[in-house]
ROFI-600188 format. One record per residue (C-alpha): residue in one letter; x, y, z. Coordinates in steps of 0.001 Angstrom, whole numbers, padded with zeros to 6 digits, always signed. Last residue first. Layout:
N
AXYZ...
***
This chain:
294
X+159836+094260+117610X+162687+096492+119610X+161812+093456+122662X+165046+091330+122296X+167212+094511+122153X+168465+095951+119002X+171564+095900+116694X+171937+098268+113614X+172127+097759+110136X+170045+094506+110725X+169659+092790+114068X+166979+092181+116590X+164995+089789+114337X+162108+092311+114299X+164124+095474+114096X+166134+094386+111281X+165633+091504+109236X+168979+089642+109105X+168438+086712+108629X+171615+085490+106788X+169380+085859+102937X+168247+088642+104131X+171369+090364+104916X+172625+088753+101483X+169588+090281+099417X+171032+093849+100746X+174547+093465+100079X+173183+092265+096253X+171551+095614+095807X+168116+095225+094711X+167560+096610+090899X+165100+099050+091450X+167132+101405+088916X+167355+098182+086565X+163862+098773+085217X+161151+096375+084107X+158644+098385+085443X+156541+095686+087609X+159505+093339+088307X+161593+095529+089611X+159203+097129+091719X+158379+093786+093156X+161870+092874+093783X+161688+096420+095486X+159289+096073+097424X+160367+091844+098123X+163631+093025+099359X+162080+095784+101554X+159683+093291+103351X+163141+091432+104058X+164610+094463+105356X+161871+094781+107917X+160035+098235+107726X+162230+099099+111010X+165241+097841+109984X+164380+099834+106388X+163575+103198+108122X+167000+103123+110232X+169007+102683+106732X+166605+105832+105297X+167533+107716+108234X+165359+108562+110759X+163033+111379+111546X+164211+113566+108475X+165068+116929+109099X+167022+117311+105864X+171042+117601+106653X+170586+116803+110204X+168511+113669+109983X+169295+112753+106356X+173588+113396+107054X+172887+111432+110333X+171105+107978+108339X+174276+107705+105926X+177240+108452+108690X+175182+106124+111118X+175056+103413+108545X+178614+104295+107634X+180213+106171+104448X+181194+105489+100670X+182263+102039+101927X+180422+100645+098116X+178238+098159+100128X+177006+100681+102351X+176503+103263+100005X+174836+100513+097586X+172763+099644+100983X+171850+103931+101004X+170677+103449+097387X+168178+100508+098298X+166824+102942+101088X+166403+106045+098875X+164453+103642+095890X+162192+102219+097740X+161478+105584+099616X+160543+107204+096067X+158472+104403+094613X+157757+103429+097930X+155612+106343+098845X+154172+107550+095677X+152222+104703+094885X+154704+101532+094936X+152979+099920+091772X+150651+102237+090493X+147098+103325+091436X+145906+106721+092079X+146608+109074+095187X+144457+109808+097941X+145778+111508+101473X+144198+109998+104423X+144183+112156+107231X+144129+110119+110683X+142752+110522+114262X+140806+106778+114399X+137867+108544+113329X+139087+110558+110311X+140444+107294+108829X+136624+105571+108755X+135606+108811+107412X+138105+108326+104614X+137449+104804+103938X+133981+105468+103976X+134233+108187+101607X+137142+106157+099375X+133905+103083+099004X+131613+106322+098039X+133579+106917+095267X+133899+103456+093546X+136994+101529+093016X+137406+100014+089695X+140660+101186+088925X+141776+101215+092203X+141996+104055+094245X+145000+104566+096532X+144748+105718+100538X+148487+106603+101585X+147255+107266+105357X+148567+110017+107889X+148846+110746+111239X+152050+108418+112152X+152529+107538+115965X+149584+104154+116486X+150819+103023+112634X+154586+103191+113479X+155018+102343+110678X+152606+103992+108124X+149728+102845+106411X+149348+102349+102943X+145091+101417+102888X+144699+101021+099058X+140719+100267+098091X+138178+097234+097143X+134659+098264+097291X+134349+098653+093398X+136443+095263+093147X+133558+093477+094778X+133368+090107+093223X+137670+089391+094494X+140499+088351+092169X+140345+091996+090331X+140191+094368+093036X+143857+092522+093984X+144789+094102+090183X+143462+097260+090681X+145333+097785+093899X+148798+097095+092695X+150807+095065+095030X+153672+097568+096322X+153826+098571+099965X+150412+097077+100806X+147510+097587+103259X+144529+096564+101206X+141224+097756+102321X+138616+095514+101460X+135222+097160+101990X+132098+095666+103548X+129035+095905+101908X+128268+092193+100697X+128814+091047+104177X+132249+089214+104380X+132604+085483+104299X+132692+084897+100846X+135226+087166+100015X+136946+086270+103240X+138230+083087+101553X+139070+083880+098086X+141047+087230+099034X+143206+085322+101956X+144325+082894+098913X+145432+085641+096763X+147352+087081+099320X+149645+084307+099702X+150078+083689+095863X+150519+087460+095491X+153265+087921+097979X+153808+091048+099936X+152890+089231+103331X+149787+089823+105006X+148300+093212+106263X+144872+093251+105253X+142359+095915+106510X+138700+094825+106689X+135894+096830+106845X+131929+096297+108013X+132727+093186+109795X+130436+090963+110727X+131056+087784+108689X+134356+088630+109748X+134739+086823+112568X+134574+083448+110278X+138298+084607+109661X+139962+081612+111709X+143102+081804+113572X+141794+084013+116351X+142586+086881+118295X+139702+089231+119049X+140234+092667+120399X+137942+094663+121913X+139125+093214+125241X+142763+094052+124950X+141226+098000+124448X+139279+097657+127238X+142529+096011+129336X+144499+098764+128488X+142632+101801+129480X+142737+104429+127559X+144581+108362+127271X+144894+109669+124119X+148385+110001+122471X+150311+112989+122680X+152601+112409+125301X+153758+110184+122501X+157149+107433+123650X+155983+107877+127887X+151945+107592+126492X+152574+105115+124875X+154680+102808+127533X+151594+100491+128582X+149724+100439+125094X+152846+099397+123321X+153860+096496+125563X+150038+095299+125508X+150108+095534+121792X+153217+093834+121367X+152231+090761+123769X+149273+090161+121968X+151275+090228+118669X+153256+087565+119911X+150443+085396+121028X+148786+085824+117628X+152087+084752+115747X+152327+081919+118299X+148518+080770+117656X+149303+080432+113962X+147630+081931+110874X+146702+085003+111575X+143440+087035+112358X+143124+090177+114070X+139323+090474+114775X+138763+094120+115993X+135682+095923+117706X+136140+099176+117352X+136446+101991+119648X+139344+104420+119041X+141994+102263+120987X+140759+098808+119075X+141227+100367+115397X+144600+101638+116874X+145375+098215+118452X+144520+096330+114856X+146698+098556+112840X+149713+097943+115151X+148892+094692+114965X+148469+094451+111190X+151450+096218+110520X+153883+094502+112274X+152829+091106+111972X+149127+089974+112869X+147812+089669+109124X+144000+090040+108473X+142510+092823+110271X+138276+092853+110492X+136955+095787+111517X+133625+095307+113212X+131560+098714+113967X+131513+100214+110659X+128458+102588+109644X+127134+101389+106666X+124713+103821+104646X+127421+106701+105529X+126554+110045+106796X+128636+112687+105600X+130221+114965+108035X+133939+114853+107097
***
């Protein structure tokens, strides 16, 4: 896209230094942006320091594809800090928190104030409707669905939902902001899940049942969706990566938003959680990792 924006970003802030939100904040950082990740302890922010270091030094050995940079530039863009007064300058925010109204609720109220009237709120969510986060905010025309992928830094494209209230040119600068860190954004209108998790949701809670019923193995379940239908990974590999406790709360969520038992979670499922099990980022889930797979 060519279009010249009234507000070109320089500042993204990036609320949420889990998974997501550190991933999102080292590809803001790699393509020139300076980025305030913000959580809300000093060992969360430690941790994702850590990750993004890790990630920048074997990139290029995972992708041969990815551009070339130099680590410590991209460390230095990066701000990592417990408080969100940073984003007083930021011209976009992404927030990654954790898929739980109350929680994000409460990050809404605060940077609301804080953020110049023009910035946009892009929410990075699995489920949460976009509409209604537009709603506890004064700038629901500027507030817009961000669904990126896992990994963030490997996957070109961008689930970008419109809100209700969500104005045109807010989805330009979203989408010219996604052009210039190397990704298509692909718009879709608000529901709970999108199109993404109301279809993966379902696959990987259906795979558990598989599981649960001894119809076949993790590795007979994830194989038959590599070979059978070119997927990447298997739905079972997906969800330790996701984090099967962020899949819980999907498709709790899901449930609870259309009232129908096909997103009811399967119980083998809500017991992994329950023992811990969160996949990659605890080191176990369907499969076992290493102490560095997060």
């Amino acid at each position: 896209m060519t279009q010249v924006l009234p507000y070109p970003v320089k500042t993204v802030g990036v609320a949420g230094a889990g998974v997501m939100g550190r991933e999102v904040a080292q590809v803001m950082a790699q393509y020139g942006y300076r980025t305030i990740l913000v959580d809300t302890s000093e060992q969360a922010l430690e941790h994702a320091r850590s990750a993004i270091e890790r990630n920048l030094r074997f990139q290029r050995m995972t992708d041969p594809s990815a551009p070339v940079v130099d680590r410590a530039e991209v460390l230095e863009r990066i701000t990592f800090t417990t408080g969100y007064e940073g984003f007083t300058e930021a011209g976009f925010v992404v927030e990654n928190v954790t898929e739980d109204w109350d929680v994000k609720r409460e990050v809404y109220d605060e940077i609301d104030i804080l953020c110049p009237e023009h910035c946009v709120f892009a929410v990075n969510t699995s489920v949460i409707p976009i509409t209604k986060v537009g709603s506890a905010t004064g700038r629901a025309d500027r507030v817009i669905g961000t669904h990126f992928m896992n990994p963030v830094s490997r996957k070109p494209t961008v689930e970008v939902i419109r809100g209700h209230h969500t104005a045109d040119a807010t989805i330009d600068q979203t989408m010219v902001l996604l052009s210039s860190i190397g990704k298509e954004g692909i718009l879709v209108n608000d529901s709970p899940g999108f199109v993404s998790n109301r279809v993966l949701m379902l696959t990987v809670n259906e795979a558990v049942f598989l599981l649960q019923d001894q119809v076949a193995s993790a590795e007979q379940v994830d194989k038959i969706f590599k070979t059978c239908f070119g997927h990447t990974m298997g739905p079972l590999e997906t969800a330790d990566l996701i984090g099967l406790d962020t899949v819980l709360r999907s498709i709790e969520l899901l449930h609870e938003s259309f009232s129908d038992s096909k997103y009811r979670p399967c119980p083998l499922l809500r017991r992994m959680v329950q023992a811990g099990l969160y996949g990659r980022k605890s080191g176990e889930g369907f499969y076992t990792y290493g102490p560095t797979a997060a």
